[in-house]
N, C-alpha and C positions, 0 to 999 in steps of 0.2 A: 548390739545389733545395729548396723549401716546402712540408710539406704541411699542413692543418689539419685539426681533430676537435674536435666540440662534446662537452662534459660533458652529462651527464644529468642531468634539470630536476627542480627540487625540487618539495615541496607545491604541487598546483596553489590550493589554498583558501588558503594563506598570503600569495598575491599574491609571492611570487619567482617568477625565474627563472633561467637560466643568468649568471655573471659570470666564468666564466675561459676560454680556449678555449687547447688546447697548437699547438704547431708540432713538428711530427714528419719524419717520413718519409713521401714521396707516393708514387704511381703512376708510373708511365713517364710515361705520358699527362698527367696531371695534375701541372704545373708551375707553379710561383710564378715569374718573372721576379725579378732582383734586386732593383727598385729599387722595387715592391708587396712583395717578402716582405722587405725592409729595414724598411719601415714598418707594417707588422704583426708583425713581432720587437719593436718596440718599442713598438708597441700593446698586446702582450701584456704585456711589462713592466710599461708602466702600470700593467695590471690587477691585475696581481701586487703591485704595490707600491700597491694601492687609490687609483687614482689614476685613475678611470673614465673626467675631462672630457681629461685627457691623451690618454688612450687615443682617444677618439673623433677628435679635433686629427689623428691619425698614423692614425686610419682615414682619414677625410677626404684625408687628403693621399695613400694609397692610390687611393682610389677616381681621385681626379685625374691618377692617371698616364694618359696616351693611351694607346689602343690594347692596349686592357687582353683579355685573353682571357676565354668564358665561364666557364672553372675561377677564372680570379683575381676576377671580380666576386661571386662564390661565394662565394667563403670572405671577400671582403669585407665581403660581408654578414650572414656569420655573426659575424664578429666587432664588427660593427655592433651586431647585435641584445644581443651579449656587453656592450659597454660601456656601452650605450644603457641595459639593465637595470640595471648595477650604478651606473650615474649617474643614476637617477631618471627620465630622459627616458622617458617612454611611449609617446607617437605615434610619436619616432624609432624605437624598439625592435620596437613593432608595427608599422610598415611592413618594419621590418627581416624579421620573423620572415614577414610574408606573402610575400614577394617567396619565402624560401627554402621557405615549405610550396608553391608554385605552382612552385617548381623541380624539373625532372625527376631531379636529382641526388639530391635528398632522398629515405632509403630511406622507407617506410613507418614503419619503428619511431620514425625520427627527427622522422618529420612528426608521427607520435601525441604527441611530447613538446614539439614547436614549440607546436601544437594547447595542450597544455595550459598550456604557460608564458604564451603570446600571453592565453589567456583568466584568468590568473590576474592579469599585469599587468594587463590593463583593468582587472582587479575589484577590485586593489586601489587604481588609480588613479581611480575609480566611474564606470569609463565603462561602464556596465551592459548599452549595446545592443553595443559589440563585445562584450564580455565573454561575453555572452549568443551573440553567433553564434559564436563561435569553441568554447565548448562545445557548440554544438548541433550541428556539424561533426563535433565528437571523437565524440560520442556516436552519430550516423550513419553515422561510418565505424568505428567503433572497436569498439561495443556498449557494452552498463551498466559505469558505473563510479561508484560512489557521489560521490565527488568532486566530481565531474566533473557529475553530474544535482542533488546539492546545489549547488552554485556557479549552476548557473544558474535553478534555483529561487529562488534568491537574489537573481537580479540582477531574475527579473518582483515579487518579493516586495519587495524595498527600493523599485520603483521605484510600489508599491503596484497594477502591472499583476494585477489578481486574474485574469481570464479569461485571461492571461497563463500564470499560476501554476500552474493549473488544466491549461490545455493542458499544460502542462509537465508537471505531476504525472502526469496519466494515460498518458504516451507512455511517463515510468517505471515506473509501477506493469506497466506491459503489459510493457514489457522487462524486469524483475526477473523478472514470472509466468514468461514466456520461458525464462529462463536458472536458475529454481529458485532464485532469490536472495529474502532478505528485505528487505523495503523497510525505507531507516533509520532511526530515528523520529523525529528532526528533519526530518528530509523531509513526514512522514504530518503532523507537526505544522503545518507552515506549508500544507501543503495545507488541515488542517483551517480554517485560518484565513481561507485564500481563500475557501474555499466558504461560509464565515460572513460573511464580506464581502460574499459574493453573494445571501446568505441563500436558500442554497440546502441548505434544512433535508436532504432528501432526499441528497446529495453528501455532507455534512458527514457523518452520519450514517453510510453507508457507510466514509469515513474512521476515524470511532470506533471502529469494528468492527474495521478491522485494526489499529488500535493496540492492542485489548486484544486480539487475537490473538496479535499478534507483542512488544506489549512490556507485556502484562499489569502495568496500576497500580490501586490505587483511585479517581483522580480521572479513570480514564479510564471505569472502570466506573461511578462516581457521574455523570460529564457525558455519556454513552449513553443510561442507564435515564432519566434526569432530559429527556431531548432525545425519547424516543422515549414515554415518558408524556405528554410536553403533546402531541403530534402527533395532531392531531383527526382527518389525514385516513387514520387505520388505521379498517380494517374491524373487525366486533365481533370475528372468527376472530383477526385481528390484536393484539388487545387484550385475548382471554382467553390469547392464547399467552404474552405481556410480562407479562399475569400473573402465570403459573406460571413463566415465568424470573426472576422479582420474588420469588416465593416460595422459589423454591433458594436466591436467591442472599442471603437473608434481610432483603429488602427490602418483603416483604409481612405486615405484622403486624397492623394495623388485622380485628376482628370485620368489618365492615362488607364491605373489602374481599373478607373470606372467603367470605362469602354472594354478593359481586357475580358471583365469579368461579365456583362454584357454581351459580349459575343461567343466567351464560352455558355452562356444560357440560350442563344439564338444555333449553337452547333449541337445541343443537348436535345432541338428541337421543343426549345420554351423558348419560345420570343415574349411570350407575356411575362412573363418571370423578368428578361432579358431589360422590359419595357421598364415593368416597375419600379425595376432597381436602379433604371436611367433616374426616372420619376425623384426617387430617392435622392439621387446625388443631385439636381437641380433642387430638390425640397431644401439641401441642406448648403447652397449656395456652393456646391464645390464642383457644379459643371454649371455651364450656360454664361460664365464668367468670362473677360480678357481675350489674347486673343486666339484661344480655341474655341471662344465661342458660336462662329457660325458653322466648323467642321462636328461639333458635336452636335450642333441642332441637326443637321445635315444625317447624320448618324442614327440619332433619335426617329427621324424622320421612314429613314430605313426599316429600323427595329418595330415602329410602329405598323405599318406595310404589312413585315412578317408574322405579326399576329393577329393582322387583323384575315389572312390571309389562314392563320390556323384556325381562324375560330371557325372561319365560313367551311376547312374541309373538317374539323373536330367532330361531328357523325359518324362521320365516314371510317374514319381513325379509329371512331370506339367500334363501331361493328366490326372493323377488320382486326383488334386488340382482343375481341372477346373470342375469335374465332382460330384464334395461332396457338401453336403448343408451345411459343416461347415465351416468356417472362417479359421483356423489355416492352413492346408496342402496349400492354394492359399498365405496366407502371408510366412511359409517358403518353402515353390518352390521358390516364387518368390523371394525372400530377395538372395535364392541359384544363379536365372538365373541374378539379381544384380552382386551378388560376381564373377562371373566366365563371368562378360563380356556383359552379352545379358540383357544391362540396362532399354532399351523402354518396353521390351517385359516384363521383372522383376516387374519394378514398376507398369506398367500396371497390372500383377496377382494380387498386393497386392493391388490395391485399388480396385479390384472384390473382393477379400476375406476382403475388409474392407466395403462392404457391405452386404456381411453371417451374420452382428451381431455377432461380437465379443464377448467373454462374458468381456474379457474386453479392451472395443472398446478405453479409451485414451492410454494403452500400446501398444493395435495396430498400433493406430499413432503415438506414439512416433519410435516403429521397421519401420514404412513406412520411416520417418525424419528419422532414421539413416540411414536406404537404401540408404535414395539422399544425405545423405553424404558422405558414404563410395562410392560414385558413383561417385563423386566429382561434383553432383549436388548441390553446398553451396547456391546458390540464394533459391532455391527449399525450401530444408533443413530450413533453417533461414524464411520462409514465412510459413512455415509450424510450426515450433517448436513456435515463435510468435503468433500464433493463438492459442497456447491451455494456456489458461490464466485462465483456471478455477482452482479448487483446486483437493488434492491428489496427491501424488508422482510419478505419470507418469507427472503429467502436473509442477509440481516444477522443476522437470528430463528437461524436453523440455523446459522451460524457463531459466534453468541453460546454456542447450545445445546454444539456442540463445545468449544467452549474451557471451557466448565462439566464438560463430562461430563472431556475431557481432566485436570481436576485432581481427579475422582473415584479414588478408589481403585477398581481391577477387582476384577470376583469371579468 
């Protein structure tokens, strides 16, 4: 009496699989006849003695006995799939390993490791379209396994299937979000790469964002800021905000740009905002210098003016924001009674005008998170900008802002 037991399958990314299989002790039920467990004794052998095309000869001659039982065609074939591997042969090995994953004998656990050997062999024989369904299998019955969603990003990426790549990527990123995993960054990279293939500026974009999330570089930070400045089609809210993340991140030095962003804050109807940020770039020696220095003082001078001129009509502005069914006048009142001090009462207007329905409700949140920023509410801020993880450039904006404020020191 015969029985068999497959070994458990190596690196499914390495392209092995299984290459020895023992003969043990069976069930009642399950029996090898002599003259099939004669020839898989010494198919094992082979194997044993690296001698895989032997082994296969003495499958073979197995499989040929008549009137063979479902238990012997079994393990026939497990031992198939055994030789088949360690001999090279691929199609043989993958037909082997299918017949046993469609076997009702095969436990679960055992199919999950069929599953990933079947797909490693194709991948490393480059048959990319099995390779590709047999992880697509593991990963739908199975759930996220890096490996495993690497490998077959791999097989639409080598085969330069970008929309491919793309669908692939995002069924991971969903199943990572799922299960609290982070996505791996050779993953996020070849995604990015699809989506530039596709030139799909917007896609790409969102991808840069979780890699400097999750694996924080400078040339991830330098090809974001660089991708999200030439992008014509931000709005000007959009472009005073990449701004001031341009300016944290010390990538805003240019006078020129200081005043631009400055006056987009004075047309937002935040001239204090507008002020501060002058404030700023004199604090840090890069206005008030050479010779734009009396046109900027000049400037300053102006901006000063406008907010001081907001603060005296700021009453007015809050009674008339509390009283409109639109959204916009309750978030800049409020963002104004922010800047000029009167913080509780500030952020308070802007989350009543952040239920007017915004027309667009994640720029609104993003202007609330810079509120509790610039308030020097960073706990606030950072629980806030982490929560908008969805996609579009206000929610890229907010998850750029997180990962900035996240490497600030708390106060």
């Amino acid at each position: 009496m015969f029985g068999l037991s497959a070994l458990s399958c190596l690196s499914p990314i390495s392209g092995q699989a299984p290459t020895r299989l023992l003969i043990g002790a069976a069930q009642a039920e399950d029996e090898l006849g002599r003259e099939v467990g004669t020839q898989l004794q010494n198919a094992q052998s082979a194997l044993s003695s690296h001698q895989p095309a032997k082994a296969l000869e003495f499958v073979n001659a197995a499989d040929a006995v008549a009137g063979k039982s479902d238990y012997e065609s079994y393990v026939i074939a497990q031992m198939r799939a055994a030789a088949a591997s360690q001999a090279g042969n691929v199609p043989v090995a993958l037909k082997a390993y299918e017949t046993l994953i469609r076997n009702s004998r095969t436990t679960p656990a055992a199919r999950q490791q069929m599953l990933m050997a079947q797909a490693s062999l194709a991948y490393g024989a480059r048959d990319y379209a099995s390779a590709a369904n047999a992880a697509s299998r593991y990963l739908k019955e199975v759930g996220p396994n890096q490996q495993m969603q690497t490998l077959l990003l791999q097989c639409h990426y080598l085969q330069q299937d970008w929309k491919g790549t793309v669908e692939a990527g995002r069924a991971m990123l969903a199943a990572d979000r799922k299960a609290g995993q982070i996505p791996a960054e050779n993953q996020l990279q070849m995604l990015a790469a699809a989506y530039d293939q596709l030139h799909d500026t917007a896609g790409k974009t969102g991808i840069y964002v979780k890699l400097v999330k999750y694996h924080a570089r400078p040339q991830y930070w330098q090809m974001l800021i660089h991708d999200l400045t030439t992008d014509h089609s931000l709005t000007p809210r959009m472009v005073f905000n990449l701004q001031r993340l341009r300016l944290a991140t010390g990538l805003l030095t240019s006078p020129a740009e200081f005043q631009d962003m400055a006056e987009r804050a004075v047309q937002m109807e935040l001239p204090q905002l507008a002020l501060n940020l002058l404030d700023e770039g004199y604090a840090r020696h890069l206005l008030g210098t050479g010779t734009g220095a009396e046109a900027q003082a000049h400037f300053r001078a102006f901006v000063a003016q406008r907010a001081a001129e907001a603060r005296t009509s700021l009453p007015a502005m809050v009674e008339k924001a509390k009283t409109s069914t639109e959204a916009s006048p309750s978030l800049t009142a409020g963002y104004n009674l922010v800047l000029n001090g009167q913080v509780d009462q500030g952020l308070a207007l802007m989350q009543q005008g952040l239920g007017k329905q915004p027309h667009q409700p994640d720029l609104a949140r993003l202007s609330l998170g810079m509120a509790m920023m610039d308030a020097g509410r960073q706990t606030e801020a950072l629980q806030l900008f982490s929560s908008m993880d969805g996609e579009g450039t206000a929610n890229n904006l907010a998850q750029l802002w997180a990962v900035q404020l996240s490497a600030r020191p708390s106060h």
